[in-house]
N, C-alpha and C positions, 0 to 999 in steps of 0.2 A: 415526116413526123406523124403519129398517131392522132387521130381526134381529140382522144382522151390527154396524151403529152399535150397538145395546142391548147383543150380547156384549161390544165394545171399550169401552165403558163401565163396564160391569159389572168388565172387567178391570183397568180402570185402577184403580177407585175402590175395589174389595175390601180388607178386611183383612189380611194377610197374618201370621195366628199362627206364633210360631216353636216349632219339635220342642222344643226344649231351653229352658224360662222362665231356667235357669241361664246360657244364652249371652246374656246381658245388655249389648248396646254403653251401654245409659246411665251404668252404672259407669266412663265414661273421660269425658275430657271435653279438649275442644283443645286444641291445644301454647297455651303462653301465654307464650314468651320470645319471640319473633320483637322484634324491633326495628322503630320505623318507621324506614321507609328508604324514601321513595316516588323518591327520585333517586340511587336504585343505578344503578349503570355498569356490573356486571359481566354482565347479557345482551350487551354488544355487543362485547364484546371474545371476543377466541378466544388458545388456546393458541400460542405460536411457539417456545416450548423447553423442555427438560425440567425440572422443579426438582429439588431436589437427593433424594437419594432416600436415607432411613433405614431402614433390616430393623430388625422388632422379633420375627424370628422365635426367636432365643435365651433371651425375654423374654418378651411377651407370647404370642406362640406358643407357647413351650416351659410357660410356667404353664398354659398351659388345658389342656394334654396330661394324659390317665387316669395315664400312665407317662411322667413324664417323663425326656428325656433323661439318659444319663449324661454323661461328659464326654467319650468318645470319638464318641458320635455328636455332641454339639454341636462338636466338631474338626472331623470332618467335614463340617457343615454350615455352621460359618464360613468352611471353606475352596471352599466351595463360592459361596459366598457372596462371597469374594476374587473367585471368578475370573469369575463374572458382573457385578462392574464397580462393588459397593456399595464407597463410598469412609466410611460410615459407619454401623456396625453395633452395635448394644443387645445386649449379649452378658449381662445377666443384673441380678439382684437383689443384687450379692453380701453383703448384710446380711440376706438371709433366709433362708438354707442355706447350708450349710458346701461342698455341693456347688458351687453357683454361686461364691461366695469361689476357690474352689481351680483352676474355669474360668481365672477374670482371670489367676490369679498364675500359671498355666501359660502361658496367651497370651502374659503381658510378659519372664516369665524363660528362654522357650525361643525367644524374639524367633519367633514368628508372623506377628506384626503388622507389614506394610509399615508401609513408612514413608509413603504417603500415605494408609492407611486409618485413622481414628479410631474408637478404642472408646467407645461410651456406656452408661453403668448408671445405673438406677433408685433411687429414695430416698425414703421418706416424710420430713418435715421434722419429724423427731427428733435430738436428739443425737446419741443414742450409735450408732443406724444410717448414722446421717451419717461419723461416725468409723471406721464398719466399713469402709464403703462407700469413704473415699480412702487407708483402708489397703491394699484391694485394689488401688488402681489405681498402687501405688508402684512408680514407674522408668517408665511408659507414657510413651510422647515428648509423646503429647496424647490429651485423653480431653473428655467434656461429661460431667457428672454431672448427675441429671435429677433436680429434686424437683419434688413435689407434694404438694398437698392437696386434698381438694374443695371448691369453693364452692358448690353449688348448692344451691336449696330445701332441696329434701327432705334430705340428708343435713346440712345447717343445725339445720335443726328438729331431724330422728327419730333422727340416728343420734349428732351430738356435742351438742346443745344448748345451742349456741352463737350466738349474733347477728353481723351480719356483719361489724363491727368487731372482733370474736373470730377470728372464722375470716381475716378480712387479718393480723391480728397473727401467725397463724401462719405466715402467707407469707411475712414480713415474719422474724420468726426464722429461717427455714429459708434467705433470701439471705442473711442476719448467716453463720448458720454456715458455709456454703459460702464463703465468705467466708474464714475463720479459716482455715480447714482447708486451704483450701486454699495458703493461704501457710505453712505448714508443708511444703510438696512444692513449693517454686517449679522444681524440675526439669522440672516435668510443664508443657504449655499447656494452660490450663483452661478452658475453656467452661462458662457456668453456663447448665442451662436448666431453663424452670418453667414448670408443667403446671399452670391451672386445673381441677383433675379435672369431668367435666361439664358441661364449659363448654356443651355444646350444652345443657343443662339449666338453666343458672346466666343469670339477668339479665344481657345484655352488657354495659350500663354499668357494674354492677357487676365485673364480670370484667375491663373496661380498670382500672378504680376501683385491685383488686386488682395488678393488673401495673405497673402507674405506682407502686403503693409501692414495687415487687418492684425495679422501674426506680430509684428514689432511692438503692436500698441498692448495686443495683449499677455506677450510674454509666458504660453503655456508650457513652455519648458520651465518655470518656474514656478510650475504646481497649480495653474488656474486653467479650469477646464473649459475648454472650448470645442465647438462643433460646425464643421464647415456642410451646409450643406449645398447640391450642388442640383438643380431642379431645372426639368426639363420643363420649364413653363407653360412653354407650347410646342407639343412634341414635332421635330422638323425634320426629324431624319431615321434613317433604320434604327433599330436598338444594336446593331455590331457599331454604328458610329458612335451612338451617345456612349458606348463601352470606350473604344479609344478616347472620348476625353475622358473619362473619367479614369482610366488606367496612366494618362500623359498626365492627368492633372496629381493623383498619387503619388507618381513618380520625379515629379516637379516638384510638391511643395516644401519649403524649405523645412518646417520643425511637420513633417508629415507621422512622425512616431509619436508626438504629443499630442496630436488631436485626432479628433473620430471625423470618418469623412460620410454623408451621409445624403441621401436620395430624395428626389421628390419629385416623382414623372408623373405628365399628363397623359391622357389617351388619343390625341388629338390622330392620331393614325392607329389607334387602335393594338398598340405594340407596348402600352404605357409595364403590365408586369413580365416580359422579354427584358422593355428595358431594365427593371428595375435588379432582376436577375442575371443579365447579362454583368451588372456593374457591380453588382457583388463580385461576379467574379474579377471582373477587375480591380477591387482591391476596397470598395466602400463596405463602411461597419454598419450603417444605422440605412433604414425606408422609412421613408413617410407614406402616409396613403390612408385610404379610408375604407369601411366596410363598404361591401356592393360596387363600391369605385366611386362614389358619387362625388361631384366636384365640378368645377368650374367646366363650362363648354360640353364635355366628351365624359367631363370625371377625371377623377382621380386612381393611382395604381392603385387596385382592391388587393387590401391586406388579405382580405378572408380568401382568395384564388393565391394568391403566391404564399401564404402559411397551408394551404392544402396541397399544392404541389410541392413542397417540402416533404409533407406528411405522408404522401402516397411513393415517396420514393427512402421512406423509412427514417427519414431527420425528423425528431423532435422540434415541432413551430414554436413551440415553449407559448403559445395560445393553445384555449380551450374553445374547439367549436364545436366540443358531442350535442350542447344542446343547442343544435343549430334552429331549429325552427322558432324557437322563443327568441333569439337573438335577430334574425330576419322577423320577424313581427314587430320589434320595437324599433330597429333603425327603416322598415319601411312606414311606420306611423309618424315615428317623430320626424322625418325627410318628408311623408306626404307622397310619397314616391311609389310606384310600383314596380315587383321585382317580374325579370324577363322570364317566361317558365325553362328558357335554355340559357341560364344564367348559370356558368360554371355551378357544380356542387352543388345549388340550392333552387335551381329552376326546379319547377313540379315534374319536368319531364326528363331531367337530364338521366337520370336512371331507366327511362322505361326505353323498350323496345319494340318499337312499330313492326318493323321487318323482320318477315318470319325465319330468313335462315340466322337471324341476331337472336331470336329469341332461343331458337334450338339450341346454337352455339352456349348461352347463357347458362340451361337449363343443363347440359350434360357436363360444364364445367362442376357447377353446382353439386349434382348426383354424383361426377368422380369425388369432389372434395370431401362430401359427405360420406363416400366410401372407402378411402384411403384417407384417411384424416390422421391415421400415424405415421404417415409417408411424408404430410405436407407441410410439417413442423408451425402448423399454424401459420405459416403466410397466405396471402389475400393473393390468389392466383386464379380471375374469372374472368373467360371474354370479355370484350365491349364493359367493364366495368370497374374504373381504375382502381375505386374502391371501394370498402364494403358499406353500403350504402347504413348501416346499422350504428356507424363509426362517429356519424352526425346525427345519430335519433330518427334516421328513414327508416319507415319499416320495409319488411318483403313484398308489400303489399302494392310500392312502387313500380316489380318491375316482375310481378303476379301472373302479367301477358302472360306468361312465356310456358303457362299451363295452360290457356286457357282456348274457349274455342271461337273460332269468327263470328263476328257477331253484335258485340259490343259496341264500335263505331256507329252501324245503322239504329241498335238502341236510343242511345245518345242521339241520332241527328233525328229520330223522332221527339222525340221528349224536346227537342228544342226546337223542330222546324213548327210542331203541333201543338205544344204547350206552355213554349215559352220557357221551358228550363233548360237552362246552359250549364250542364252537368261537369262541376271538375272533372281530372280526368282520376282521379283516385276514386271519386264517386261512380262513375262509371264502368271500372273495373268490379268492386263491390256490385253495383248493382246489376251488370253483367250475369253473376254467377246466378242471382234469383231469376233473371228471366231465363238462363239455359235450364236448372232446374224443372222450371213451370211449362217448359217447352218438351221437354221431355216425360214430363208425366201426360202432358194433353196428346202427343205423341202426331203433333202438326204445327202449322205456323200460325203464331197469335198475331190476332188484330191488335192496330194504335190503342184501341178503347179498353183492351185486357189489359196492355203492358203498362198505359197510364193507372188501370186501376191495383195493380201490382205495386206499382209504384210507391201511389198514395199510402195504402194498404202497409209498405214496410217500414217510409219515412216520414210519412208527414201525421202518424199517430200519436198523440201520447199517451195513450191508455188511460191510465186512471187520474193522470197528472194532468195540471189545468194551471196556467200561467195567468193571477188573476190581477194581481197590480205591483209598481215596483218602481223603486226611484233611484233615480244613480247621482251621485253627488262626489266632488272632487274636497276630498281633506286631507290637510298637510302632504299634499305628496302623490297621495293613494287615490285609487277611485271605490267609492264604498257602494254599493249595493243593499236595497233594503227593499223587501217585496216578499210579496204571499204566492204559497203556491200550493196547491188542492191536490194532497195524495191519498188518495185509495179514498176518499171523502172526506178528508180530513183537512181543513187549512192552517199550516203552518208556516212559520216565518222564517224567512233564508235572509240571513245576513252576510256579507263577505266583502274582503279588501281583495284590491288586485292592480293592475297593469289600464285594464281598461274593462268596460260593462263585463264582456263573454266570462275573463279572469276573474271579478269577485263573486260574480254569479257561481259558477264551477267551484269557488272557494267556500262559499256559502254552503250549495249542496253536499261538499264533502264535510265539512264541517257538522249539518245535520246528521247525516246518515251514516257518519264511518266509511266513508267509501274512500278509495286511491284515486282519483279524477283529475287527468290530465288532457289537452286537444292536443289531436295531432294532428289535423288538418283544418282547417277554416275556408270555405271562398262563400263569397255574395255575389249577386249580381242584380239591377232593375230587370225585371219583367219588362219585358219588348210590349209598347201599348196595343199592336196587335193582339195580342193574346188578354188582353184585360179588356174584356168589354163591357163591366159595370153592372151585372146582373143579381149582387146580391149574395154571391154565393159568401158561405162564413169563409176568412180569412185563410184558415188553416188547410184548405184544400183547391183543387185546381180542377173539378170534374168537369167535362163536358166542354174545358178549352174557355170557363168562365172562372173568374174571380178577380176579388178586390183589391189584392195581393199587387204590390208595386215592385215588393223587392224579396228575395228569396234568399236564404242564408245557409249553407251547408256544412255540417260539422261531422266532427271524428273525433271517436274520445277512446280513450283509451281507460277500464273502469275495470278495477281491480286486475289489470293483465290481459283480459280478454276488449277487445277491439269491437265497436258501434257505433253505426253513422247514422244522421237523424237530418230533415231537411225542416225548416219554420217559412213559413209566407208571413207577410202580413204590409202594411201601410208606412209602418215603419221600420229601418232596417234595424235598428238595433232590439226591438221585440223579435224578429225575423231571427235573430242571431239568437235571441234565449228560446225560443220557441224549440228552435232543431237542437240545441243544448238540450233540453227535455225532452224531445222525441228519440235523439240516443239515448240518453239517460234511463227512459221507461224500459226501452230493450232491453238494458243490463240488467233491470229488476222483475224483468219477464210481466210485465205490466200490458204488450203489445202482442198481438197475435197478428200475426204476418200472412196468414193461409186466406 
């Protein structure tokens, strides 16, 4: 035998000891609910329309939150929530804070609520939470009240100590009550629905077992709407497993043509919208899930990724996400949460193109499209880009690379290694083009000290405008804005409502001046206290690797059509933030000279 055959040997057959005795895989041992199903149907079918789509961002989103919402940001984000298309929305626990309780009763007594969207809340199958819970929902034109229990193993065994004809019987009271109660409000249209908790954990037979009681009590072969859902609590297995139960469970349940079967996967393996797709196709009507995925542990199945993989393969998600980036500002504010920049569809980077043969590719897709455009019947047909980034409110200006020359990265990591600015990367592209510019009329390589002063020079002016005082105050709802602000010499006053400070600011200035102002990018970030060594310098600038500046704000506005980025320093972030709002803004009005 060869050296070379003895090494491969040698290598295949070695021992392989692990650093850690305590990383122990023998301590797990294989999912053991799968059902047989050797004659599942659900590989061959595919998706052809959207199901019906439930937000449990109010709900399960909002319980997994450190700080959870008040009740003015979950306003906001139901109404948010309206205007992206959900026709049916989980706004809360209201039997387990006083908070949530006072959510519902505001929804229904200050009529909120369209008339085609239906509210649903949560219920363990208790009495007198049961009673909390359809006090809350008194006067609602139609609501689904959700109970649950768990049925699975382990929480069988370890946590109630109970056997399974115990834990049905509880299912089995908790329709009885729904039941009662809810004929005491026949004003309301009631939808009953119940949640095997675990069900990805819970023996499926058992779980239809449990729901065909749940089904006798409520009789919707006789006209009363019911919804089973079936919720992967804590994801334990492939998404082709949790498909077989839910395809075994379909095809098991007794009145399975009177009721909607419907979804609720975790990401605990990171497979939560597979799963959730996967059991579409095996035969469930309705998903639960949340924007961004947010949710207990890992998250929840992110509606906003599985209504875009719909969308990119031509099915209508019967949701609206063109205006994505205003929709990702309010559910990352009101969450408190930061979104990943390679966060399917909405990360800052998922469009662009580091690698240069991805760029090329991008670019001559682009040039054919734009040269055959009668050939290509208007479909979205470009490398590396699943869809037109335009479709969600990105501009071109994302994935820009792909013209442009080397260069840009070492820009950026001076500006940050020297000055302390951590340049988005939309900022960087933008500001790419002025140094290749300026590099080409000096016709050699510029120093840190030119490129910072270039810098300064394009963003951090505002010409004749001058940010001189201003106060933001929260009413009814809205955040108001009221402040002066010095153009061309002149001090006049900017009033505006909005979303939050930047929003009635921008609302204000449009308001003044007739202009169309919208942001299409937004980042901040604290100044690294290396870079701030206290000497004085005024706020609005960074020369010499000196100033007072704590926090840096970068904007993109998008002003009458044509596109301007503006950068603010200052002590505070939220002046930091109106600052560079005005320093785009002087640009559009040719206020700034950049040379």
């Amino acid at each position: 035998m060869s050296n070379q055959a003895t090494r491969t040997v040698a290598a295949t057959t070695a021992k392989v000891t692990p650093k850690n005795a305590a990383f122990d895989y023998k301590k797990y041992r294989p999912f053991a609910f799968a059902p047989s199903l050797p004659d599942r149907t659900w590989p061959s079918k595919t998706i052809e329309k959207s199901p019906i789509w439930a937000s449990v961002d109010l709900r399960d989103g909002n319980q997994a939150l450190i700080d959870p919402m008040t009740i003015e940001q979950k306003m906001r984000f139901f109404e948010t929530l309206v205007d992206v298309g959900f026709k049916e929305i989980e706004i809360g626990f209201p039997s387990a804070a006083q908070v949530e309780f006072d959510f519902a009763r505001k929804l229904i007594e200050e009529n909120h609520v369209p008339d085609d969207v239906t509210l649903q809340v949560l219920v363990q199958a208790r009495e007198h939470l049961i009673a909390r819970t359809f006090e809350s929902l008194k006067g609602a034109k139609r609501a689904v009240v959700h109970v649950y229990n768990s049925t699975c193993r382990i929480q069988r065994e370890k946590v109630y100590g109970k056997d399974k004809a115990e834990i049905k019987e509880i299912a089995i009271t908790g329709a009885k009550l729904l039941q009662q109660y809810a004929a005491k409000y026949p004003e309301t249209e009631w939808v009953f629905q119940y949640s095997p908790e675990s069900f990805s954990q819970t023996e499926t037979e058992y779980a239809v077992e449990v729901c065909d009681a749940v089904c006798d009590v409520w009789q919707p072969q006789h006209g009363q709407e019911v919804i089973f859902n079936l919720p992967a609590t804590v994801e334990a297995s492939m998404p082709n497993v949790f498909a077989d139960q839910v395809e075994y469970f379909c095809r098991h349940l007794a009145q399975r043509e009177h009721v909607i079967v419907s979804l609720h996967t975790h990401n605990d393996r990171g497979c939560a919208v597979a799963a959730a797709e996967l059991g579409v196709l095996a035969g469930a009507d309705r998903i639960e899930g949340t924007l961004l995925g947010n949710g207990e542990r890992t998250g929840n199945m992110d509606i906003m990724v599985m209504a875009m993989n719909l969308f990119s393969q031509g099915i209508d998600p019967e949701l609206d996400f063109s205006n994505m980036s205003e929709i990702v500002q309010v559910v990352s504010e009101c969450n408190n949460l930061p979104l990943h920049p390679r966060h399917p569809y909405v990360g800052e980077l998922v469009f662009t193109a580091f690698s240069g043969s991805h760029q090329d590719a991008i670019k001559k897709s682009l040039d054919y499209n734009e040269k055959h455009q009668d050939e290509t019947d208007n479909v979205w047909d470009v490398a590396y880009l699943p869809i037109d980034p335009a479709h969600i409110g990105r501009s071109y200006q994302d994935v820009v690379r792909i013209n442009s020359q080397s260069g840009k990265g070492g820009v950026a990591y001076i500006l940050q290694r020297n000055y302390g600015f951590n340049l988005p990367r939309w900022m960087q592209i933008d500001f790419s083009g002025v140094v290749q510019k300026q590099a080409e009329s000096a016709a050699r390589e510029l120093q840190n000290d030119e490129i910072l002063q270039t810098f300064e020079n394009t963003y951090l002016q505002q010409g004749e405008f001058e940010l001189l005082d201003y106060s933001v105050n929260n009413k009814a709802g809205e955040v108001c804005f009221d402040g002066q602000v010095q153009m061309n010499g002149e001090t006049i006053n900017i009033d505006g409502t909005g979303n939050g400070p930047l929003s009635s600011f921008i609302d204000g200035l449009a308001q003044h001046t007739g202009k169309s102002i919208h942001v299409i990018n937004y980042a901040e970030h604290a100044i690294n206290p290396q870079h701030n060594n206290g000497d004085g310098i005024d706020d609005d600038t960074n020369r010499d690797n000196k100033t007072n500046a704590n926090a840096a704000a970068y904007i993109q506005l998008n002003v009458d059509g044509e596109v301007y980025s503006g950068i603010g320093t200052c002590s505070s972030t939220v002046s930091a933030m109106l600052k560079g709002a005005l320093s785009a803004f002087a640009q559009a009005l040719g206020t700034v000279t950049t040379a």
